[in-house]
C-alpha positions as CSV (number, residue, x, y, z in Angstrom):
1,X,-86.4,19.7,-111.4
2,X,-86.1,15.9,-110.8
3,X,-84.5,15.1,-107.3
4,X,-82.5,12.0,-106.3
5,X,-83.6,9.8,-103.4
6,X,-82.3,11.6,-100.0
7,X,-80.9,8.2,-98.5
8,X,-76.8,8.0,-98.8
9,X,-75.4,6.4,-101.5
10,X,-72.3,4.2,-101.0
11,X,-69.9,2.5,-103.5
12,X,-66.2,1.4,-102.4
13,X,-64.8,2.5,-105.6
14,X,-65.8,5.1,-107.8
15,X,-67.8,4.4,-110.6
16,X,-65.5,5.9,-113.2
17,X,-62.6,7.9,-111.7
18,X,-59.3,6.8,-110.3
19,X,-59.3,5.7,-106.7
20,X,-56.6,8.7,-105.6
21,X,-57.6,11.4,-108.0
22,X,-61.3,12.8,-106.9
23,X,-63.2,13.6,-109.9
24,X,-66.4,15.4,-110.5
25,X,-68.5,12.5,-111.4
26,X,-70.7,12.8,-108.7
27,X,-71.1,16.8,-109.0
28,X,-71.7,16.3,-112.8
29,X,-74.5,13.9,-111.9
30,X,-76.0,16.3,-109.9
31,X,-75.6,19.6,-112.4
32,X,-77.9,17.0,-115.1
33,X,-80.3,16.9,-112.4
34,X,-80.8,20.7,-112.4
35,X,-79.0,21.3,-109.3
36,X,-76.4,24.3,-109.5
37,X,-74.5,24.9,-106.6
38,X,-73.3,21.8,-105.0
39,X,-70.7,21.4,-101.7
40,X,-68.6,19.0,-100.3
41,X,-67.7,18.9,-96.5
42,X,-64.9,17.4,-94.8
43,X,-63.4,17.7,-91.2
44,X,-60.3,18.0,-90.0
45,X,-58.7,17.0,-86.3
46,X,-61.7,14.1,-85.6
47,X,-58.6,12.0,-84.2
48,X,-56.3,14.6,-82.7
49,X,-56.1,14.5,-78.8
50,X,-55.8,18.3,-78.5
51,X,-56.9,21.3,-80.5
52,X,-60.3,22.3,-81.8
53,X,-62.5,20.5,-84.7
54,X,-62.5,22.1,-88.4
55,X,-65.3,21.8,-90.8
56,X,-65.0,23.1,-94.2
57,X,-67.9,23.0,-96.8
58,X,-66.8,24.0,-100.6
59,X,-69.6,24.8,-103.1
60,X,-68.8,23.9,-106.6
61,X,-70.9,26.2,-108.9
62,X,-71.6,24.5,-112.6
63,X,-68.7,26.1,-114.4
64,X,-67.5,24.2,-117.9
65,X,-63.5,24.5,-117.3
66,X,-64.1,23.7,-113.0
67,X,-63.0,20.1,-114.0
68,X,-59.5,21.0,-115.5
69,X,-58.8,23.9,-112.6
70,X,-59.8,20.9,-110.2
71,X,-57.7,18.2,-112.5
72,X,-55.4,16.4,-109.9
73,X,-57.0,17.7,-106.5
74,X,-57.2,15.0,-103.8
75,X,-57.7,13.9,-100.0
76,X,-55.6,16.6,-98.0
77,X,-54.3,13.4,-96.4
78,X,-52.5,12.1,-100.4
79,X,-51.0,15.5,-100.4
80,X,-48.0,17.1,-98.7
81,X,-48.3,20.4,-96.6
82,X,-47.1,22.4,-99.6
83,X,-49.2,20.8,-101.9
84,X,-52.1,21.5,-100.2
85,X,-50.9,24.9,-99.5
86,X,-51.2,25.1,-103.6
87,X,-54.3,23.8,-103.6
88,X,-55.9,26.1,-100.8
89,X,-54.9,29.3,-103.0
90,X,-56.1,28.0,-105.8
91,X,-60.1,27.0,-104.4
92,X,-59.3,30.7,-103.5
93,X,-58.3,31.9,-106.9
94,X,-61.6,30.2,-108.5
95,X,-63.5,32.0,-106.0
96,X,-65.5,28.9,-104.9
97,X,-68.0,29.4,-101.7
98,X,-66.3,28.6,-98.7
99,X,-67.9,28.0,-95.2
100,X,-65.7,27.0,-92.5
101,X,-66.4,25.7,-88.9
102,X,-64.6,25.0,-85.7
103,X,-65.9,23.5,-82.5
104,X,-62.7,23.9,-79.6
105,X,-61.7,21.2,-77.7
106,X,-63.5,22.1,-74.3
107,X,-67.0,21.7,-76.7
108,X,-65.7,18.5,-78.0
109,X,-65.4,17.3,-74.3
110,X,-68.8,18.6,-73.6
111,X,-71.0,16.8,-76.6
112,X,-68.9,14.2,-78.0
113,X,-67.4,13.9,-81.2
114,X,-70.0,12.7,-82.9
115,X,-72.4,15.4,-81.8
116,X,-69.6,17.9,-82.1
117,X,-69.1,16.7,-86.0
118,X,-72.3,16.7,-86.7
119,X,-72.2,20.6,-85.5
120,X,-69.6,21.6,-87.2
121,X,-70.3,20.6,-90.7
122,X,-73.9,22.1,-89.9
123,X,-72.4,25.1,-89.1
124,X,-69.9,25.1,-92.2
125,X,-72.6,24.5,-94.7
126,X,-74.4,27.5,-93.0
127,X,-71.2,29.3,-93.2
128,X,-71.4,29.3,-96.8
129,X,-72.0,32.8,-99.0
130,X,-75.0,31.5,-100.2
131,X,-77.2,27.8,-99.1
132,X,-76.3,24.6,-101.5
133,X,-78.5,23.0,-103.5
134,X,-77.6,20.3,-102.8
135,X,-74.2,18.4,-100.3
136,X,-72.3,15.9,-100.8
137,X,-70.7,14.0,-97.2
138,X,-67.9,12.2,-96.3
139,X,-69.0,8.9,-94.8
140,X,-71.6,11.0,-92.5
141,X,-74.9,11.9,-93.2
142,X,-76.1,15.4,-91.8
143,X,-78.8,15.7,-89.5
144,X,-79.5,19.4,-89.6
145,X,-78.8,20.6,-93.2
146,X,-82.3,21.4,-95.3
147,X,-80.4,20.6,-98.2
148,X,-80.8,17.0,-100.1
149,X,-77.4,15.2,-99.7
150,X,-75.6,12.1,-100.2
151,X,-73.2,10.4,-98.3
152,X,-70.4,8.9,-99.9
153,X,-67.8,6.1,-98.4
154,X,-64.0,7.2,-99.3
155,X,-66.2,10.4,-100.5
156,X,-63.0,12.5,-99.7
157,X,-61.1,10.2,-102.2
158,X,-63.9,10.1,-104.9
159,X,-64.9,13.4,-104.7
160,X,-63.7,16.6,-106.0
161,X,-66.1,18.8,-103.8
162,X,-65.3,17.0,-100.8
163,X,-61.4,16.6,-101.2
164,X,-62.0,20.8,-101.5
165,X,-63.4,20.4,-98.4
166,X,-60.7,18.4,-96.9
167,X,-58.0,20.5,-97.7
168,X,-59.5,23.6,-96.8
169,X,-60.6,22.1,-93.2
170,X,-57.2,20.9,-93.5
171,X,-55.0,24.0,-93.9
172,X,-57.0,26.0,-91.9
173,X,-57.2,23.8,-88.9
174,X,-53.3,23.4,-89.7
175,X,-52.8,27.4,-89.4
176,X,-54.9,27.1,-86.2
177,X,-52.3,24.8,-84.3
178,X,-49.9,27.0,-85.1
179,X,-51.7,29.9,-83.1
180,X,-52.1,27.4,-80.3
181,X,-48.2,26.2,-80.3
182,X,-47.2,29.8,-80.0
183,X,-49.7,29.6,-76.7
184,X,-48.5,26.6,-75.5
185,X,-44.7,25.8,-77.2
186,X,-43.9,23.0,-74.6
187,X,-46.2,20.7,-76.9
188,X,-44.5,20.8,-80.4
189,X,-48.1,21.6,-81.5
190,X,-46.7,23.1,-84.9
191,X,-45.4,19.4,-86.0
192,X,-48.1,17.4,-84.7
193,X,-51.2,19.5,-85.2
194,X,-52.5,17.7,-81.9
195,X,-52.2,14.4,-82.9
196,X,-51.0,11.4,-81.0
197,X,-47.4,10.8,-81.7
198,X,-44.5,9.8,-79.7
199,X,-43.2,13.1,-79.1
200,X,-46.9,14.4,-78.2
201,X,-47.5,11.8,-76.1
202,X,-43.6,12.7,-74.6
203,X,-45.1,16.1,-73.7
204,X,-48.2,15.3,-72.3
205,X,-46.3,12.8,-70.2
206,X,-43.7,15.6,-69.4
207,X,-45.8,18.6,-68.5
208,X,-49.7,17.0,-68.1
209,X,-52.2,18.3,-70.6
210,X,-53.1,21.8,-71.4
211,X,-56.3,23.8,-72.0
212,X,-56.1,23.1,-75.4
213,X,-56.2,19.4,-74.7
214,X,-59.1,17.3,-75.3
215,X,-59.6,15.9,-71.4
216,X,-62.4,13.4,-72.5
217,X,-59.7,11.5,-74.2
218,X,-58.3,8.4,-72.8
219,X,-54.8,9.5,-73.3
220,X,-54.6,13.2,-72.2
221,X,-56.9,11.7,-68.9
222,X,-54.2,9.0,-68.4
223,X,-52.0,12.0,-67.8
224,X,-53.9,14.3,-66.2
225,X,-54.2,12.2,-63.0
């Protein structure tokens, strides 16, 4: 079996999908290679100023009617909650392998978030029922994943695999907050997921930052003082 060079590949555009529909060009590419089982990852919460990290990795198995169940799928960020609500059941429904991460906000503060993304999509693609042949990225290389890869700019836009990825890291990070704003309901964490609005950044003004909080963060140590 023929392998493709390990470095990422990057393109601004897709070669021959639609810049807001993800397609399977990339995944088809790598079925004619001989590989069979190929996953996207994706993250969820990298900007959110409380609340924990989510990976997701999605393995597309080589199936001949995956590109019309996948027809429409997107970046969880293009869709609306329900929509990606939809979407979640359905990677369900096909029975794709799932492997999902999270690294909490205190781990966050400890390594970074570039050494906490890093171990979380690790940790998703290990997650997985069974290892990939071969992952596809969002922008970020992996350093700790056997597999070959590629990383792709906009890859969650271009991508089927890896705009499964981002809606899976996305709803269940997204179910998640909703835990933690039942924990800590001074924080509206159910509407904001963590991230820094006005009325978040109300609350943490309000009623200082909770565990949940990322405290490395500029704005939740602004108000922790």
């Amino acid at each position: 079996m023929s392998r493709p060079p390990r470095q990422p590949v990057e393109r601004t555009r897709p070669a021959q999908s639609g810049w807001l529909v993800a397609s399977l060009e990339h995944e088809r590419w790598l079925w004619e290679q001989g590989y069979r089982q190929v996953a996207g990852v994706d993250e969820a919460g990298r900007g959110a100023l409380a609340g924990p990290l989510v990976a997701a990795a999605v393995a597309l198995p080589e199936d001949p009617d995956l590109e019309e169940h996948l027809r429409g799928i997107r970046d969880s960020k293009l869709l609306t909650p329900a929509q990606r609500e939809v979407w979640f059941e359905t990677l369900r429904a096909l029975g794709v392998g799932v492997g999902i991460a999270v690294v909490p906000a205190w781990l966050v503060d400890g390594v970074g978030l570039t050494a906490a993304g890093q171990l979380a999509f690790s940790r998703a693609v290990a997650a997985l029922p069974s290892p990939p042949d071969f992952v596809l990225a969002d922008a970020f290389r992996l350093r700790d994943t056997p597999a070959p890869q590629l990383a792709l700019i906009h890859g969650d836009a271009r991508c089927a695999a890896i705009a499964a990825a981002s809606v899976v890291a996305k709803v269940y990070r997204d179910q998640l907050m909703a835990e933690v704003h039942h924990r800590y309901p001074l924080y509206a964490f159910d509407h904001h997921k963590g991230y820094a609005t006005a009325a978040h950044r109300a609350a943490l003004g309000s009623h200082g930052p909770c565990p949940e909080h990322r405290q490395s963060y500029s704005p939740v140590r602004a108000e922790a003082r």
